[in-house]
N, C-alpha and C positions, 0 to 999 in steps of 0.2 A: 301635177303638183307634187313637191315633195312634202311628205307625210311627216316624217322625221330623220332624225341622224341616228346613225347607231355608233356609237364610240367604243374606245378600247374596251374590254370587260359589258359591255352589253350584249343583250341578243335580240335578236326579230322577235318581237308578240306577236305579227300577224302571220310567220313561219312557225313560229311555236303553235298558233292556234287552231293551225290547220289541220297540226295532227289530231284532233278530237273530234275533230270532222271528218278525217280519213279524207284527204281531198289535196289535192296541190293549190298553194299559195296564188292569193287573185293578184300579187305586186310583184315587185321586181326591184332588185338593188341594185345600184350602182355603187361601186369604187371611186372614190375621189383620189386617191393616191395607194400603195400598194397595199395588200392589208394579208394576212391569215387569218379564217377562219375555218372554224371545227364544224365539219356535220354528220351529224350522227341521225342512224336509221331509225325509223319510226318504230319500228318492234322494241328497239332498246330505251327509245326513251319512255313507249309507256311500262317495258319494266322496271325501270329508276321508278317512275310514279310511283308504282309501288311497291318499290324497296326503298326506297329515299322519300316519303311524303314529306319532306324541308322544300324539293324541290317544286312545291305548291307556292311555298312562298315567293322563290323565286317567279314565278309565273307571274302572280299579281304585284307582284313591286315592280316587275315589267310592266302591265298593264295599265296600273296608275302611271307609272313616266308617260307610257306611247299613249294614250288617252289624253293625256292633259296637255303631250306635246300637239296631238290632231285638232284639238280643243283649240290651243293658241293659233294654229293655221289658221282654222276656220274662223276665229275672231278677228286675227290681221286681215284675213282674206274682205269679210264683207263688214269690217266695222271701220279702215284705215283707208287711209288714201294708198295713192301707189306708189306713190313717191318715199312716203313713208315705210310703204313695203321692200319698194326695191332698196332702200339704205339698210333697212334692216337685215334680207337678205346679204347682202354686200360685206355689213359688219360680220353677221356669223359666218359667213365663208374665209375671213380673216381670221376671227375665233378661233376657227376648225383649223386650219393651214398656220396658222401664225405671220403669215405675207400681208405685208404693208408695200407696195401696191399687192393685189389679186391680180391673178390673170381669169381676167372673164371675159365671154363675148356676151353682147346684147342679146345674139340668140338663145345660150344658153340661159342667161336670168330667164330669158320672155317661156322659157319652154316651163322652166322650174317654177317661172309663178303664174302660170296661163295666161298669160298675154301674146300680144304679138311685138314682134323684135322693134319696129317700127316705133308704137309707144316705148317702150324700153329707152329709145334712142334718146325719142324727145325729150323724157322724164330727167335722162340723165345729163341731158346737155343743161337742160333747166338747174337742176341741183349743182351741177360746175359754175353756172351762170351766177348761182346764189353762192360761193365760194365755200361749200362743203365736201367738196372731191375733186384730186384732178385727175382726169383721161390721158396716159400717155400708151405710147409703143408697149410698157414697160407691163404698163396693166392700170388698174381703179384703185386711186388712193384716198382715203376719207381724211379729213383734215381735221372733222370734229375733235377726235379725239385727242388730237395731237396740241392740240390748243389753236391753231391755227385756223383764221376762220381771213 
């Protein structure tokens, strides 16, 4: 499942946290398109800690985002249908990308929202059927928003 986004000017709370544990990160990121980021050794950040303790704040203002974003997962996850999960999914990848269509496959949604590809398939053939996206070559385009229903 994915946990959260990390955007421009963001950083990992669950790689930052690691280091106070002394321990390598229990996750993994992926890249959605190409990106730079900065990593910096563990000696050095906890001397910033303390030579910079501003950089405390920055930690929890990370914390409350990644927090309230796992929070929201786990409330789409077991309080929303999936249908409603997968559009939602579908939107923020638009969001993130700025693409009206997305290129997605069925497997990747099923992987990102733990399902299996299968349901994925049906969900969305269902939601095309209800005229809120259409499936082409091209990729999954949401119509909601567009006014087009």
């Amino acid at each position: 499942l994915i946990y959260y986004y990390i955007r421009p000017n963001d950083s990992c709370l669950m790689t930052f946290s690691s280091i106070f544990s002394d321990c390598i990160s229990k996750i993994y990121a992926v890249s959605e398109e190409d990106s730079e980021v900065i990593l910096v050794p563990v000696s050095v950040v906890l001397d910033w800690l303390i030579k910079y303790p501003q950089i405390n704040r920055l930690f929890y203002h990370e914390y409350d985002k990644r927090f309230s974003d796992v929070m929201n997962m786990v409330n789409e996850a077991v309080f929303h249908k999936l249908d409603k999960r997968i559009l939602s999914y579908i939107k923020q990848q638009i969001s993130i990308t700025g693409n009206n269509p997305i290129k997605l496959t069925h497997k990747e949604i099923a992987n990102n929202l733990g399902t299996s590809r299968e349901v994925v398939s049906r969900v969305l053939k269902k939601v095309e059927n209800e005229g809120e996206i259409i499936q082409t070559k091209e990729g999954i385009r949401i119509l909601v928003n567009e006014g087009v229903k």
